[in-house]
Every structure is written in structure tokens, then in C-alpha cells.
N, C-alpha and C positions, 0 to 999 in steps of 0.2 A: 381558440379561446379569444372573446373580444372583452368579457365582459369577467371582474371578480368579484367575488362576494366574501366578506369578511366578520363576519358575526361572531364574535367570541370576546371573553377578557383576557386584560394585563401581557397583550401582543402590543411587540414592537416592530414599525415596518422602518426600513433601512434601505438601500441603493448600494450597489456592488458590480460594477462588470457589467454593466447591460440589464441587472437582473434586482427583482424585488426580493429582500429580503426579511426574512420574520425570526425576530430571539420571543420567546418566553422565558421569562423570568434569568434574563440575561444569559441563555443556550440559545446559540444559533441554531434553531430547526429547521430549516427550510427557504429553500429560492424558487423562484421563477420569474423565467424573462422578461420583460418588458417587450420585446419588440412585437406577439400578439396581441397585446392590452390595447381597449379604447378607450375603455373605462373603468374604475375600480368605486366600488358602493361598499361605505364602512361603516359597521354599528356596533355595538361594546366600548369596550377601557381600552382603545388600542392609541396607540400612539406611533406621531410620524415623524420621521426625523428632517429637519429643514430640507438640507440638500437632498431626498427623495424627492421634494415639491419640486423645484427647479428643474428635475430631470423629467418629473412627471408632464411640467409646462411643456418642456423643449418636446419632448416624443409625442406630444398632442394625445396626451393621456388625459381624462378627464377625473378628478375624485368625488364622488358625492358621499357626505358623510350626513347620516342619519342620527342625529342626537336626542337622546333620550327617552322614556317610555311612550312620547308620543312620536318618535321619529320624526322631530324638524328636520326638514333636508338645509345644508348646507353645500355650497358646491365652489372648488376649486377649478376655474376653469385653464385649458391649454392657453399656448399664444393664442390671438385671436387673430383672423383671417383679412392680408393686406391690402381689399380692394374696400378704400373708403367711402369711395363711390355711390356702393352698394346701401351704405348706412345712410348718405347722405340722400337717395332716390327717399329709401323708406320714411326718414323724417318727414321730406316734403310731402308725401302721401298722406302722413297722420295729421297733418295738419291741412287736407286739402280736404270741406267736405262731400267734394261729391266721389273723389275716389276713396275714401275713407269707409263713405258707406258704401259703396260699389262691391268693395273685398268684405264689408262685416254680413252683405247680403249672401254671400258666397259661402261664408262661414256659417250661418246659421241654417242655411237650405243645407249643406252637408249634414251638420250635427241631425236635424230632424226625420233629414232621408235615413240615415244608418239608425234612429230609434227605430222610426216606422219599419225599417227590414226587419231587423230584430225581430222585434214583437209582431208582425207578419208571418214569420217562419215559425215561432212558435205556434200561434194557432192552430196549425194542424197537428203536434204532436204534444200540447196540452190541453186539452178539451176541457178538464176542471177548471182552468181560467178562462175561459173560450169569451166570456162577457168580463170582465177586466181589460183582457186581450184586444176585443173587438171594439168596447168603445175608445180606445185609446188610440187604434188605428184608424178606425174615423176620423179620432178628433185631429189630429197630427197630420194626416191626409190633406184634412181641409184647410191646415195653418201654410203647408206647404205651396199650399197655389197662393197665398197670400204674402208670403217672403218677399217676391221681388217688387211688392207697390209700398212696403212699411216705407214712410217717409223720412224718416230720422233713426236716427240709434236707441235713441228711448222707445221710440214705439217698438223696433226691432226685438228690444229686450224685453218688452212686455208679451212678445209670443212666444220668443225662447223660453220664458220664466211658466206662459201657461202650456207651453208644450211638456217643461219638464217635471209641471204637477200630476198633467195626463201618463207619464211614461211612468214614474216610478208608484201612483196607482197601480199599474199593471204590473210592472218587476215586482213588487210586493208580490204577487199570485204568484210568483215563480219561484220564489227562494222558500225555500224547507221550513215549512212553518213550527219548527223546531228551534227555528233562530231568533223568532221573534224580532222579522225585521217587517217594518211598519210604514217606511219609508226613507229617503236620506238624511242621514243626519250626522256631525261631525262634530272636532272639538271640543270635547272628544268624541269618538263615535260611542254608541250603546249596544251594541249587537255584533256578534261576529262578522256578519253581512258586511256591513258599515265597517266594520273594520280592515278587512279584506278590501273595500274600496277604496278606504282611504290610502292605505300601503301604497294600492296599484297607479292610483292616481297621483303619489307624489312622486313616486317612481316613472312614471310617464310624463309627468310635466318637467322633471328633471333634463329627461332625456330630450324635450325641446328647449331648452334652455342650452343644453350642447350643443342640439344639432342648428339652431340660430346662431350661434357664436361661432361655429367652425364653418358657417358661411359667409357670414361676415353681413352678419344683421342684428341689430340692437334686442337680445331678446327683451327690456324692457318699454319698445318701445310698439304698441300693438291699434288693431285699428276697432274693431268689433269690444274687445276690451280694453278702454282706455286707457292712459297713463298715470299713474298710482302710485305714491314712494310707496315703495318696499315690493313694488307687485312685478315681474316678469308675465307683462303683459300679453306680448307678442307669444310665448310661450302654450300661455294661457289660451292662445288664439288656434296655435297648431294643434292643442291636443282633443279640443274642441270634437271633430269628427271622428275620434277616435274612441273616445268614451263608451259608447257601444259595442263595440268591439272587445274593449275591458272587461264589462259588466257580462257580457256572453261568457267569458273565460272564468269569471269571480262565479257565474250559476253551474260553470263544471265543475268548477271543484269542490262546490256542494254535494251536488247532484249527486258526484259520482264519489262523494265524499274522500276525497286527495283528502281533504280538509273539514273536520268534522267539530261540536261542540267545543269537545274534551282537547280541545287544541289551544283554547282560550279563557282565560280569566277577566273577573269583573274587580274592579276598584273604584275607589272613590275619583282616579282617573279617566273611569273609562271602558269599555272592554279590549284586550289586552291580548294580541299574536303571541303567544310562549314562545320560548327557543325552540323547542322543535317543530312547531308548525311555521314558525319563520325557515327554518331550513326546509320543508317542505315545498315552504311558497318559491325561496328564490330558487328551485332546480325548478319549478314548473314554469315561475314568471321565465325564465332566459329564452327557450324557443320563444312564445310569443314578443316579447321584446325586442328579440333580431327580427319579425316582421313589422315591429310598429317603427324601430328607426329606419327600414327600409322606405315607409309612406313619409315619416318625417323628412326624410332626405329629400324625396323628390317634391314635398309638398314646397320646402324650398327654396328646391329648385325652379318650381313653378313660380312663387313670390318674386323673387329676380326677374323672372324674364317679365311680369307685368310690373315690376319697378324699371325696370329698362330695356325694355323691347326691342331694341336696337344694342345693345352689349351683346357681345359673347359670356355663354355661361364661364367658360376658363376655367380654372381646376376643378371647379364641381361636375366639368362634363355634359353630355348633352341628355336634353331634358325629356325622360319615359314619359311614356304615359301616366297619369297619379290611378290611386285605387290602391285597396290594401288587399293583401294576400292573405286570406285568411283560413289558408286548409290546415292553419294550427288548431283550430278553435272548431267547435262541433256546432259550430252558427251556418247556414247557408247566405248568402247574399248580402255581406255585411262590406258597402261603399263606401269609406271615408274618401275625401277629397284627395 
């Protein structure tokens, strides 16, 4: 077990002996250890008790707590990682412009290869969208030979932005038109689609937000996405090519209806994950998620070695090859960075 999930009310979480403890309604119910945990993800009336955080820091456990009907993430992070060095390369980069855009061209050519896979491999096994499908792959096609002459960051962000009008054109064709999903939309989202997305994506940018701090890099300090109060930038940056990859998983569990209508309600908030399709999601989200922090890891590990090419990577080990593993997900050929 790396990973918990905690969705209920009027739970109390506690530290005992190595191990996680939970009372309801002041009856100790249950433990488990800590020395599995990476990370622990908490939604409901739960409460923590101080001294659990402190032991959470020291085990380099991580807590993300999801507050409210719309799940803000909030996140308690471990010690963070002692080589300052690391922090200090990547400042000088964000503020350097030609390697600044160097790494945002790297990031945007990932993000559009893994649409264009995507919606590539569909083509052959949805034929109803076959013209959705195909002008999107054109158009994304051709943004792609043009990534690496964008001259600035704003131009850059003006292709990301028309590329990702082309893609979720075409994802529209693909989700269950029972859901009445019309394209991306948030804050709140309007559609189960949308809402499933948003989950998955706060959930995965979480998780680079961990996985920048347990290497010991600023995750608010990003290149592709500027610096922002209140925005974990850099985060914002790794999960970038991974988004496809998402969106493959959010269309199976449509598709293959894990997750269906009657799973969600509409309010004046929003539409709205119920309890039980929240416990749905998080047994289906965990295999994929032990694939996407394996890409986060090594993506990196990659960012180090071109912040200091001459350093040893040191506890993070030596550096795979990047690409994501994706025989969780029923997408063929999906390349994140």
C-alpha cells in the first residue's frame, strides 16, 4: 500500500507505535502502519491530531486533504529534500530566457504529441467521430512541427491554447453523449465528464507537487507556466504531458460505465461525485496513479540532470528513460515526457 484514501465523516486520525490510528466517535477502530504510506488523501469531517503531522513529516509521508464539495486540495508536505543546490540551478533557469523557453518548448511538444496519440488511436475504433477525430489530428499534427520555432512564451501559449480547442472538439465525440459534455469546463464543472476531470486533475497535479518537493525543487517555481502567488507552477508544468493520459482513463470509465449518470448530482454548485462513485473513483484512480508517479519521478529526475549536468542525481538514483507506462489504461501509444 503506498497510497490512502479516506472519505468518510466524524473520523479521528491519531499516531500510535509506528502506526495510523482512527477512533469514531471516540472508539478506537482501527490501525495501520505507517511504514507503507507515501501518501495519505483526505475528504470528509475527519480530523488530525498534531502529533500525527510531525510523524507524517519525519516518514516522508505526504497528506492531501480535499476540502469541500468542490475538493480544494490542500497539502501537507514531508521534510523536504537537502540538496539546495537543486533549488538554486532551477531559479537561475526561470529566470534565464533562453533556457526558460528551451524546457517550455519541451513541455508543450510532449503535452500535444500524447493529444495527437490519443485521438490517433481512436480513429480506428470510433468511426462515428472519424471527422472530429481527423480534423483535430491534422490540426495538432501541424502545430507540432511548429513548437520548436515559437519565439517566446506567449506565442508558445497561443498554440497550446489553439491546440487545446482542437483536442477537446474532438474528446467531446468521445464521451457518452448522455453526459452532455460539450467541452472543458470548471469551477465548478457542469457535467459528470467535467467532473471526473477535474477530480483526476487535482489529484495528479497534487501528486507533482510531492513529487517536486521530495526532489528537492521548488514546485512553485515553473518555466512553461510562470510564477503566480498562490499557483504551484512547476507542478503545473509536470503534469502538463500527462493529461492525456487522464482523459483516456476518465473515457473508460464511461465507456465501460465503472462510472455512470446516477453517480452524480447537479446543484447550484456544480455537478457533484456522490460518495459512492467517489469510492469508485479512488479504487480505480490508484493503479493508474502508481503509473503516473512513476513518469513524475523520472520526469524529475530528467529536470536535474538538465539543471546540472554535471551533478550526480544522488538519492534519486540514476536517471531511466522517461515515457509513461500505460498498459493500465485501454489507450495504445500514449508518450508523456
Amino acid at each position: 500500500m503506498s497510497t490512502l484514501y479516506i472519505d468518510r465523516k466524524n473520523v479521528r486520525l491519531d499516531y500510535d507505535a509506528d502506526a495510523l490510528v482512527f477512533y469514531e466517535n471516540g472508539e478506537r477502530i482501527g490501525t495501520i502502519p505507517l511504514a507503507p504510506l507515501q501518501r495519505i488523501v483526505v475528504r470528509g469531517n475527519v480530523s488530525v491530531d498534531t502529533s500525527l503531522l510531525g510523524k507524517l513529516g519525519a516518514h516522508g509521508i505526504g497528506l492531501i486533504v480535499l476540502s469541500g464539495r468542490r475538493a480544494e486540495p490542500s497539502l501537507f508536505l514531508p521534510r523536504p529534500h537537502n540538496d539546495a543546490e537543486r533549488r538554486l540551478a532551477q531559479y537561475r533557469a526561470a529566470t534565464d530566457p533562453a533556457t526558460c523557453l528551451a524546457i517550455a518548448r519541451d513541455i508543450v511538444q510532449s503535452k500535444l504529441q500524447t493529444q495527437h496519440d490519443l485521438l490517433q488511436a481512436k480513429l480506428d475504433t470510433r468511426p462515428e467521430a472519424r471527422y472530429e477525430l481527423s480534423r483535430a489530428v491534422r490540426g495538432i499534427s501541424g502545430m507540432l512541427q511548429h513548437v520548436a520555432s515559437q519565439p517566446d512564451l506567449a506565442a508558445l501559449r497561443g498554440l497550446e491554447g489553439a491546440a487545446a480547442n482542437l483536442y477537446f472538439a474532438a474528446f467531446a465525440a468521445l464521451v457518452p453523449a448522455s453526459l452532455n459534455f460539450h467541452g472543458r469546463n470548471r469551477r465548478p464543472p457542469r457535467d459528470p465528464a467535467n467532473a471526473v476531470l477535474s477530480l483526476a486533475y487535482t489529484l495528479l497535479h497534487s501528486e507533482a507537487i510531492l513529487a517536486a518537493h521530495a526532489a528537492g525543487l521548488d514546485p512553485a517555481i515553473g518555466f512553461f507556466h510562470q510564477t503566480s502567488f498562490g499557483r504551484e507552477s512547476l507542478a503545473s508544468d509536470l503534469i502538463e504531458a500527462h493529461r492525456a493520459a487522464v482523459d483516456a482513463w476518465v473515457l473508460q470509465l464511461f465507456n465501460q460505465q465503472t462510472l455512470r449518470a446516477d453517480n452524480f448530482s447537479t446543484t447550484s454548485e456544480g455537478c457533484l461525485l456522490g460518495k459512492a462513485g467517489r469510492t469508485v473513483f479512488y479504487k480505480a484512480w490508484e493503479p493508474v496513479a502508481e503509473h503516473l508517479r512513476r513518469a513524475l519521478d523520472r520526469q524529475t529526475r530528467s529536470l536535474i540532470r538538465t539543471l546540472l549536468p554535471n551533478s550526480p542525481q544522488g538519492d534519486n538514483g540514476e536517471l531511466s528513460d522517461s515515457g509513461f507506462d500505460d498498459s493500465a489504461l485501454d489507450t495504445p501509444v500514449i508518450r508523456p515526457a
